[in-house]
N, CA, C and O atoms as CSV, one atom per row, in Angstrom:
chain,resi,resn,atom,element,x,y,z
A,1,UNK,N,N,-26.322,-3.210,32.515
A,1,UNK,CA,C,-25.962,-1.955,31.873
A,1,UNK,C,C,-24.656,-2.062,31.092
A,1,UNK,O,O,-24.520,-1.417,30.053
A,2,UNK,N,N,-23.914,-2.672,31.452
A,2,UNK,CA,C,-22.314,-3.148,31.019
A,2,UNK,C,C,-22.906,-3.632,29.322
A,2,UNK,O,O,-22.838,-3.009,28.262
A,3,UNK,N,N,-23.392,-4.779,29.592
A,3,UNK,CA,C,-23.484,-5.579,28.132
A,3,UNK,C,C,-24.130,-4.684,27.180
A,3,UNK,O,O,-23.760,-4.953,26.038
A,4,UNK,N,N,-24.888,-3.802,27.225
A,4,UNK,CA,C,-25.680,-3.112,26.060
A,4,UNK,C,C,-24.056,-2.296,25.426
A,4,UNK,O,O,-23.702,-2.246,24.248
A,5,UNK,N,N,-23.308,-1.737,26.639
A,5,UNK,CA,C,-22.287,-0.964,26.075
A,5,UNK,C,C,-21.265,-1.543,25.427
A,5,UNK,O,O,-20.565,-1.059,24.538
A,6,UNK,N,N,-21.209,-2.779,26.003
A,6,UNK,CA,C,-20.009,-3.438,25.313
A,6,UNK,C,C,-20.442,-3.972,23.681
A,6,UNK,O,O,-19.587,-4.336,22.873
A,7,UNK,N,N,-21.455,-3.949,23.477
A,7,UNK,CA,C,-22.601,-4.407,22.355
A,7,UNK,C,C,-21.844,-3.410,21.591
A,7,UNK,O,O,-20.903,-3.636,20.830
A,8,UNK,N,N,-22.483,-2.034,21.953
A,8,UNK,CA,C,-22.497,-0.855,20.984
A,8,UNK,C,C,-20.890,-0.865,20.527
A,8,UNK,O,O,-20.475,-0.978,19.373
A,9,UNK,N,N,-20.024,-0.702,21.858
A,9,UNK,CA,C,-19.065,-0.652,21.363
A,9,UNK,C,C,-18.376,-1.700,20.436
A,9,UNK,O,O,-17.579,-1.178,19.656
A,10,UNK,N,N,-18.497,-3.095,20.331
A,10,UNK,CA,C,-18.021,-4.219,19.416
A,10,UNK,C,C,-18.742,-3.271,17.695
A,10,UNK,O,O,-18.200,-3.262,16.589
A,11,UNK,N,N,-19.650,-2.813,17.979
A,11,UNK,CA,C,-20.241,-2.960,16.914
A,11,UNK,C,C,-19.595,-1.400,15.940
A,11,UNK,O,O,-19.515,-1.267,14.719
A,12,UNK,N,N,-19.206,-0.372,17.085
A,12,UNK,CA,C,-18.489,0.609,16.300
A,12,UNK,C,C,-17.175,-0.451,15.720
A,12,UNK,O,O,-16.991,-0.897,14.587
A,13,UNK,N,N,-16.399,-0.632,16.949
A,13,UNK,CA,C,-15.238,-1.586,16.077
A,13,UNK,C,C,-14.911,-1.990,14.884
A,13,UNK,O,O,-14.087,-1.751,14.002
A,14,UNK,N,N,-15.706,-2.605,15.088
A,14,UNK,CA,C,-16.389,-3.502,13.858
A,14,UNK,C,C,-16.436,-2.991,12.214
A,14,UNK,O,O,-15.766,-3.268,11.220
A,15,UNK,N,N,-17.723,-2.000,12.520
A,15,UNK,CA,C,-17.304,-0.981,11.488
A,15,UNK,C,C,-16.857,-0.136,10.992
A,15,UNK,O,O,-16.994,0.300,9.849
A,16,UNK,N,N,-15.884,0.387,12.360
A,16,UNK,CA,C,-14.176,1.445,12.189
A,16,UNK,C,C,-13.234,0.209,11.154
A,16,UNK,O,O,-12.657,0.687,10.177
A,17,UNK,N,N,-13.101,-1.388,11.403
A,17,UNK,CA,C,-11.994,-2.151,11.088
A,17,UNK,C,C,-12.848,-2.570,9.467
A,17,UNK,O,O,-12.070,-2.691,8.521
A,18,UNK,N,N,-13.778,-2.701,9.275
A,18,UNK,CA,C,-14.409,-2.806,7.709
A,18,UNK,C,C,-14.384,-1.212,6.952
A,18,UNK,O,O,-14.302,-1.018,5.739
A,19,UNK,N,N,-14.457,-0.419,7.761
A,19,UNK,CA,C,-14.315,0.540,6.699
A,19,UNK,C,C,-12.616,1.420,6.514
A,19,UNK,O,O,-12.396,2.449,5.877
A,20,UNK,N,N,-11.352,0.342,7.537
A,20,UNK,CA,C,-10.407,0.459,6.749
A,20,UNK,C,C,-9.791,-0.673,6.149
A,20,UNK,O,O,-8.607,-0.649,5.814
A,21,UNK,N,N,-10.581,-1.736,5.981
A,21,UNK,CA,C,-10.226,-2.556,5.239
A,21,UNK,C,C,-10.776,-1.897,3.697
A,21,UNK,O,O,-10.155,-2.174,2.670
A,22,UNK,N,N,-11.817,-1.136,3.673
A,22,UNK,CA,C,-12.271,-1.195,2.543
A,22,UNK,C,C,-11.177,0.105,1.676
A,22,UNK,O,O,-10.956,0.040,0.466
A,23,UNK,N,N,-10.558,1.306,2.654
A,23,UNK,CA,C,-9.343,2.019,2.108
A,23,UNK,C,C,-8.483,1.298,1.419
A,23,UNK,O,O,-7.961,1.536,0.331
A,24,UNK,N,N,-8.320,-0.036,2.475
A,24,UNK,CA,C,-6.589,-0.718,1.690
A,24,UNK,C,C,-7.510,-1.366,0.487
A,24,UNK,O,O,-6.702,-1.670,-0.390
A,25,UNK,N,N,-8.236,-1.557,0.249
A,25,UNK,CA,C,-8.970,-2.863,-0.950
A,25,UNK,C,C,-8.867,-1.211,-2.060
A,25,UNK,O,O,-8.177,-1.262,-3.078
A,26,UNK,N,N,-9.517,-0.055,-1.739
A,26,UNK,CA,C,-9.240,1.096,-2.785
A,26,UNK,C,C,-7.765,1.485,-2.950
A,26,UNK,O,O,-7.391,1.781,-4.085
A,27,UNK,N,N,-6.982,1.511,-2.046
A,27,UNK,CA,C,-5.306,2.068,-2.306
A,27,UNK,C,C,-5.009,0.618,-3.288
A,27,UNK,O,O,-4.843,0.812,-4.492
A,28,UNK,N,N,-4.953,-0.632,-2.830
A,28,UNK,CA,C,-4.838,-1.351,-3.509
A,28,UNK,C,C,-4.910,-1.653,-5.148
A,28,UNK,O,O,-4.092,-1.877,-6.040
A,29,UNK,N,N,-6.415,-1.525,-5.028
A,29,UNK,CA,C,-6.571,-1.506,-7.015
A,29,UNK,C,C,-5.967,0.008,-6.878
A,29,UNK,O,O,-5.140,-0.270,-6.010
A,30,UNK,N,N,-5.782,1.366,-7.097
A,30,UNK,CA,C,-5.323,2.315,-7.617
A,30,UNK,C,C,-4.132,1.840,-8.076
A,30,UNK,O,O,-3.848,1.614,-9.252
A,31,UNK,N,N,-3.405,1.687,-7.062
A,31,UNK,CA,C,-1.502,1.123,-7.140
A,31,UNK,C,C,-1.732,0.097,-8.237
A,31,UNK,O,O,-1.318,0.302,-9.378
A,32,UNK,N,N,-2.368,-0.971,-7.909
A,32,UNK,CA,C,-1.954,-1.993,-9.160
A,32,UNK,C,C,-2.515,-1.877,-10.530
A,32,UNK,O,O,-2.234,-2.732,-11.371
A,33,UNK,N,N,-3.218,-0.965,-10.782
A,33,UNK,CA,C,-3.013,-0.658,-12.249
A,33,UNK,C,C,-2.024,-0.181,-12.971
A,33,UNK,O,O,-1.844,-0.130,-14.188
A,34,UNK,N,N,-1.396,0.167,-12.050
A,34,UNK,CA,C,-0.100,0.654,-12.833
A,34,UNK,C,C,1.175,0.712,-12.241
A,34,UNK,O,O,2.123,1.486,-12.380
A,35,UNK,N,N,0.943,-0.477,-11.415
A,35,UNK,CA,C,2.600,-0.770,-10.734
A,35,UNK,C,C,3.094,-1.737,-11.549
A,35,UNK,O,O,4.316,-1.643,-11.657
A,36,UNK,N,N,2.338,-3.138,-12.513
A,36,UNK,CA,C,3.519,-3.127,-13.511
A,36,UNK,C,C,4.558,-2.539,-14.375
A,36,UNK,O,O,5.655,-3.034,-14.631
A,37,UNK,N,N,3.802,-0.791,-15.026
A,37,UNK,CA,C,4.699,0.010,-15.727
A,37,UNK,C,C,6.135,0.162,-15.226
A,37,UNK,O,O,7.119,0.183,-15.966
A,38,UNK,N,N,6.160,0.291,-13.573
A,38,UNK,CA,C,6.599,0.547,-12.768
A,38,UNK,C,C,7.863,-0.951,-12.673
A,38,UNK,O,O,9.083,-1.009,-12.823
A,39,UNK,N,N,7.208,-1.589,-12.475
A,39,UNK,CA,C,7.883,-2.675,-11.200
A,39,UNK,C,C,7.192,-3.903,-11.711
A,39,UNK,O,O,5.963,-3.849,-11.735
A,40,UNK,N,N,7.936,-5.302,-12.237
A,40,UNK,CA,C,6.918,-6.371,-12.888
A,40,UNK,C,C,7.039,-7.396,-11.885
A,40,UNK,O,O,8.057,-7.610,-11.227
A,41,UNK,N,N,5.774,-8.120,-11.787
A,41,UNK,CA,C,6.166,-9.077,-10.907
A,41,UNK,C,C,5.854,-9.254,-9.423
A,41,UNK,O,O,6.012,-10.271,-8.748
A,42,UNK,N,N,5.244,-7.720,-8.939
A,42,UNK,CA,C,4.786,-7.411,-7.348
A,42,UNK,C,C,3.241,-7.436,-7.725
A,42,UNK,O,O,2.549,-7.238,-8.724
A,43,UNK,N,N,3.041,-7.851,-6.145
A,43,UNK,CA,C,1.530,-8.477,-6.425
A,43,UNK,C,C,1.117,-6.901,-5.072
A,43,UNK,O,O,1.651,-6.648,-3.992
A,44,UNK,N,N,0.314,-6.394,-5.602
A,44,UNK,CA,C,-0.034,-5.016,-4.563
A,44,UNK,C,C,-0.678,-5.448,-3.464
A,44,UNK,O,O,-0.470,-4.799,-2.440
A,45,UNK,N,N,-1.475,-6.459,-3.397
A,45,UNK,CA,C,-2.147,-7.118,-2.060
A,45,UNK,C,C,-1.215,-7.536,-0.991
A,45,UNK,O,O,-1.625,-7.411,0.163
A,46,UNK,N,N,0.246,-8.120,-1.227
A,46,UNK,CA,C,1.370,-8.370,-0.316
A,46,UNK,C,C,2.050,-7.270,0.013
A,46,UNK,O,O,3.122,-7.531,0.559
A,47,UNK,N,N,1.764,-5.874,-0.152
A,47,UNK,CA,C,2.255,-5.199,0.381
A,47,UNK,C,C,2.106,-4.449,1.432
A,47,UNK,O,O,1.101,-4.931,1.953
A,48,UNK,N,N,2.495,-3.472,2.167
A,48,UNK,CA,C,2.168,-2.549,3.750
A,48,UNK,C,C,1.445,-1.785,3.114
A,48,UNK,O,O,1.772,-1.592,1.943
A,49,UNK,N,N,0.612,-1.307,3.475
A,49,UNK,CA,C,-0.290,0.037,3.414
A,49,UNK,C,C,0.455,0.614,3.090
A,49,UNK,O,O,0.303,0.958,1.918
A,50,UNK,N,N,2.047,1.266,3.945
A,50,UNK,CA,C,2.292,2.244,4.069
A,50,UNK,C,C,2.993,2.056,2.608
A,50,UNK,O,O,2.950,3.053,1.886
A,51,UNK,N,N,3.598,0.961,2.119
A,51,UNK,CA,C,4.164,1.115,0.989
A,51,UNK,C,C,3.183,0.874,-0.707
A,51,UNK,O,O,3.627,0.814,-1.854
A,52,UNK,N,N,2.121,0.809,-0.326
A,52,UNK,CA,C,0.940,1.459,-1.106
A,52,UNK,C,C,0.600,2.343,-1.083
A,52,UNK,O,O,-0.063,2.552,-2.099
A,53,UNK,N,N,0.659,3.626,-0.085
A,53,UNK,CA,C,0.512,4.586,0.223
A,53,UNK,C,C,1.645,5.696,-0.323
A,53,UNK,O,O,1.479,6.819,-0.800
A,54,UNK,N,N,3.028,4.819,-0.023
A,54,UNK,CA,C,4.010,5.777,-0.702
A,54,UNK,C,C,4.263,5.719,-2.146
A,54,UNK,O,O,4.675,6.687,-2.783
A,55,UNK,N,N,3.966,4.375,-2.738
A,55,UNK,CA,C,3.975,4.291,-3.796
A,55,UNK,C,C,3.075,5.021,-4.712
A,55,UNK,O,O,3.455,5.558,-5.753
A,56,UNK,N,N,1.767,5.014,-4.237
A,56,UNK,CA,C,0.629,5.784,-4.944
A,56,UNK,C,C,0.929,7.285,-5.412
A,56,UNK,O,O,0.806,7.903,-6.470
A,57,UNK,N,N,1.341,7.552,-4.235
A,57,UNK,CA,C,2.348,9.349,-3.930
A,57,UNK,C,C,3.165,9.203,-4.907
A,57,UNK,O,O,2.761,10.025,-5.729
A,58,UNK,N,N,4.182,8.607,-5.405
A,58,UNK,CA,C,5.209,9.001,-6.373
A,58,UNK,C,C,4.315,8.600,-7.335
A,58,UNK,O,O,4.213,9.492,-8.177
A,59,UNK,N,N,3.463,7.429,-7.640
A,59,UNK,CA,C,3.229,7.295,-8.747
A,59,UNK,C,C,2.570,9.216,-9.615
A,59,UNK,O,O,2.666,9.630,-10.771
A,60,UNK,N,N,2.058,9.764,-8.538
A,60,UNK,CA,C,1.053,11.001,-9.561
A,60,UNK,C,C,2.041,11.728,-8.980
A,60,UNK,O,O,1.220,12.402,-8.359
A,61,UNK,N,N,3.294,12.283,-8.560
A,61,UNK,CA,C,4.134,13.289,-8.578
A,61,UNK,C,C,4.814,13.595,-9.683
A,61,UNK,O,O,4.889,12.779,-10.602
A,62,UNK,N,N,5.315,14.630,-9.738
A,62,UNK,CA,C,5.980,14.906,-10.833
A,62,UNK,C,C,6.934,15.133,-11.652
A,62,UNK,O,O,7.188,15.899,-12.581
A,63,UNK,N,N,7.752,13.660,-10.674
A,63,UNK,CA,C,8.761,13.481,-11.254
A,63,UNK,C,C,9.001,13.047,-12.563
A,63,UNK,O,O,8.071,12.867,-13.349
A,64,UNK,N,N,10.349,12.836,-12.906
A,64,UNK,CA,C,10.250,12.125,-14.271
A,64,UNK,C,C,10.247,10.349,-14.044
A,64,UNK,O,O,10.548,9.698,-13.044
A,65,UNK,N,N,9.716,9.837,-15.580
A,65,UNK,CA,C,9.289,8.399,-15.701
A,65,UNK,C,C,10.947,7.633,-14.640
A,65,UNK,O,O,10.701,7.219,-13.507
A,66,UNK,N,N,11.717,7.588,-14.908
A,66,UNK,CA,C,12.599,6.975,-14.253
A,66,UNK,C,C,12.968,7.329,-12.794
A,66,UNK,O,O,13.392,6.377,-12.139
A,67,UNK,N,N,12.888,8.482,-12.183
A,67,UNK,CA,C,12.795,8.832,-11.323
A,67,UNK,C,C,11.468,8.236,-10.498
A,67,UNK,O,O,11.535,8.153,-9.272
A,68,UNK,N,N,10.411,7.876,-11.121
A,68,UNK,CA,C,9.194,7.207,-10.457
A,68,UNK,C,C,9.440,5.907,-10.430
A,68,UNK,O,O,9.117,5.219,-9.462
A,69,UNK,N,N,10.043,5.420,-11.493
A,69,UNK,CA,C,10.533,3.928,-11.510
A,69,UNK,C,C,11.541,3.880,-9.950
A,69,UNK,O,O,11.187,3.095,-9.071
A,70,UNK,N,N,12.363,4.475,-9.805
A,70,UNK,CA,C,13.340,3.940,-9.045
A,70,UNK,C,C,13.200,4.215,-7.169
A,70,UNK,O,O,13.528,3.745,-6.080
A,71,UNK,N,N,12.646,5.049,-7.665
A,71,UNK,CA,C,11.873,5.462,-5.955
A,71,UNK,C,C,10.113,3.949,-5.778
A,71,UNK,O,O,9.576,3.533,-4.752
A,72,UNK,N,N,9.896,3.713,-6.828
A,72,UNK,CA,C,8.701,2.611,-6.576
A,72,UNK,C,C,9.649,1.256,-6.350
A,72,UNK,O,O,9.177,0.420,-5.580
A,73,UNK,N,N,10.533,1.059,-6.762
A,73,UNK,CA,C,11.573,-0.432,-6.676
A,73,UNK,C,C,11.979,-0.048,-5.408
A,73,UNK,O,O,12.156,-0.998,-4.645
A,74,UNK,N,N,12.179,1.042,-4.955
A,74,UNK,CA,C,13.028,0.674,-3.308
A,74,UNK,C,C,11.674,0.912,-2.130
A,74,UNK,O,O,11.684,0.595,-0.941
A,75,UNK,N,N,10.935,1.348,-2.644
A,75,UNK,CA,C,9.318,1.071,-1.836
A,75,UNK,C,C,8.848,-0.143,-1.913
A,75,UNK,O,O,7.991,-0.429,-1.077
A,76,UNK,N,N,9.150,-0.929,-2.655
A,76,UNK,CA,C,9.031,-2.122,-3.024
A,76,UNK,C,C,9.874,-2.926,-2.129
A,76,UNK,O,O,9.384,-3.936,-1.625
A,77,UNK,N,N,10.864,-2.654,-1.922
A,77,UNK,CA,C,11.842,-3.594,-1.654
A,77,UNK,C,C,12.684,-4.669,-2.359
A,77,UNK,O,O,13.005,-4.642,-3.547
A,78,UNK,N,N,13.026,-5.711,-1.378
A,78,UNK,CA,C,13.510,-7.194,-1.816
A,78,UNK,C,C,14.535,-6.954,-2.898
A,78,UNK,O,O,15.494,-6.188,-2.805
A,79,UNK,N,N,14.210,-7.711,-3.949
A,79,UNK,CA,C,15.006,-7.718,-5.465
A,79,UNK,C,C,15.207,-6.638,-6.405
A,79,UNK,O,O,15.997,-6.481,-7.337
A,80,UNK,N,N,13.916,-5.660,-5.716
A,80,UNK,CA,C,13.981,-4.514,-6.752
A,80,UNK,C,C,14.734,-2.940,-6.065
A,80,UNK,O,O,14.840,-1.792,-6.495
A,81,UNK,N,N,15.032,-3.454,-5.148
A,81,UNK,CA,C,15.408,-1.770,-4.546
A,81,UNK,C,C,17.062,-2.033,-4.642
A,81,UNK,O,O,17.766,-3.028,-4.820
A,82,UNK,N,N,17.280,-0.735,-4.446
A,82,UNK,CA,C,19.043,-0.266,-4.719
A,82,UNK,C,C,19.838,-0.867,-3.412
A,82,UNK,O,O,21.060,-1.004,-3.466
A,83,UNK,N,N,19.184,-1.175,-2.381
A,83,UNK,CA,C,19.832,-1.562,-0.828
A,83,UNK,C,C,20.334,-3.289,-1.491
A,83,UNK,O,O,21.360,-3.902,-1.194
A,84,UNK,N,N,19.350,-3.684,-2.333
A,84,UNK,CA,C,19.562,-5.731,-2.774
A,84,UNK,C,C,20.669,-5.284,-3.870
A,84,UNK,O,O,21.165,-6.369,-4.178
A,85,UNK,N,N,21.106,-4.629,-4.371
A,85,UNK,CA,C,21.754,-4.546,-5.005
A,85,UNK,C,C,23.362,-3.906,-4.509
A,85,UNK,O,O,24.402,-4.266,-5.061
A,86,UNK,N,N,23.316,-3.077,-3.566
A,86,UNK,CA,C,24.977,-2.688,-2.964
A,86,UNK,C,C,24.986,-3.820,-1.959
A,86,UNK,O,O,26.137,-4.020,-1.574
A,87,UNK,N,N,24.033,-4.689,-1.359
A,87,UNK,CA,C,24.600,-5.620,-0.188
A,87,UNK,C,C,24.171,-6.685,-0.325
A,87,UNK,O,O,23.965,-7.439,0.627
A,88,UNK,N,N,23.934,-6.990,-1.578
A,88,UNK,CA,C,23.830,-8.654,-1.587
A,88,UNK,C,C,24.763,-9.019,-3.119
A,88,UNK,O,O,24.915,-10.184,-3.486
């Protein structure tokens, strides 16, 4: 009785963890069509969800063009955010 359940359950798993892989593969292409405008040089697949997620958010808010620029460089991190620049 055990193994049929443990079956079913691998198999929800399974397709709970493919169908959020398939979110990040959609957040993914959205963001990188137009995170060069943004930011040159970041590859959107190396990034956190969460910072595909925040990035996507500013990208359609309504701020202004530079104001989206500079909030996507410190979502970004590394070389492009304002923190690499006062402490390194």
């Amino acid at each position: 009785m055990i193994r049929p359940i443990a079956a079913v359950l691998a198999l929800v798993l399974a397709a709970g963890a493919a169908q959020a892989n398939d979110g990040r593969t959609q957040l993914i292409r959205s963001v990188e069509q137009e995170l060069d405008h943004y930011v040159q040089g970041v590859d959107a697949s190396q990034l956190s969800t969460q910072q595909l997620a925040a990035i996507r958010s500013i990208m359609y808010s309504s701020r202004s063009e530079s104001s989206k620029r500079g909030l996507i460089r410190s979502a970004v991190g590394g070389n492009n955010s304002l923190r690499s620049l006062l402490f390194n």
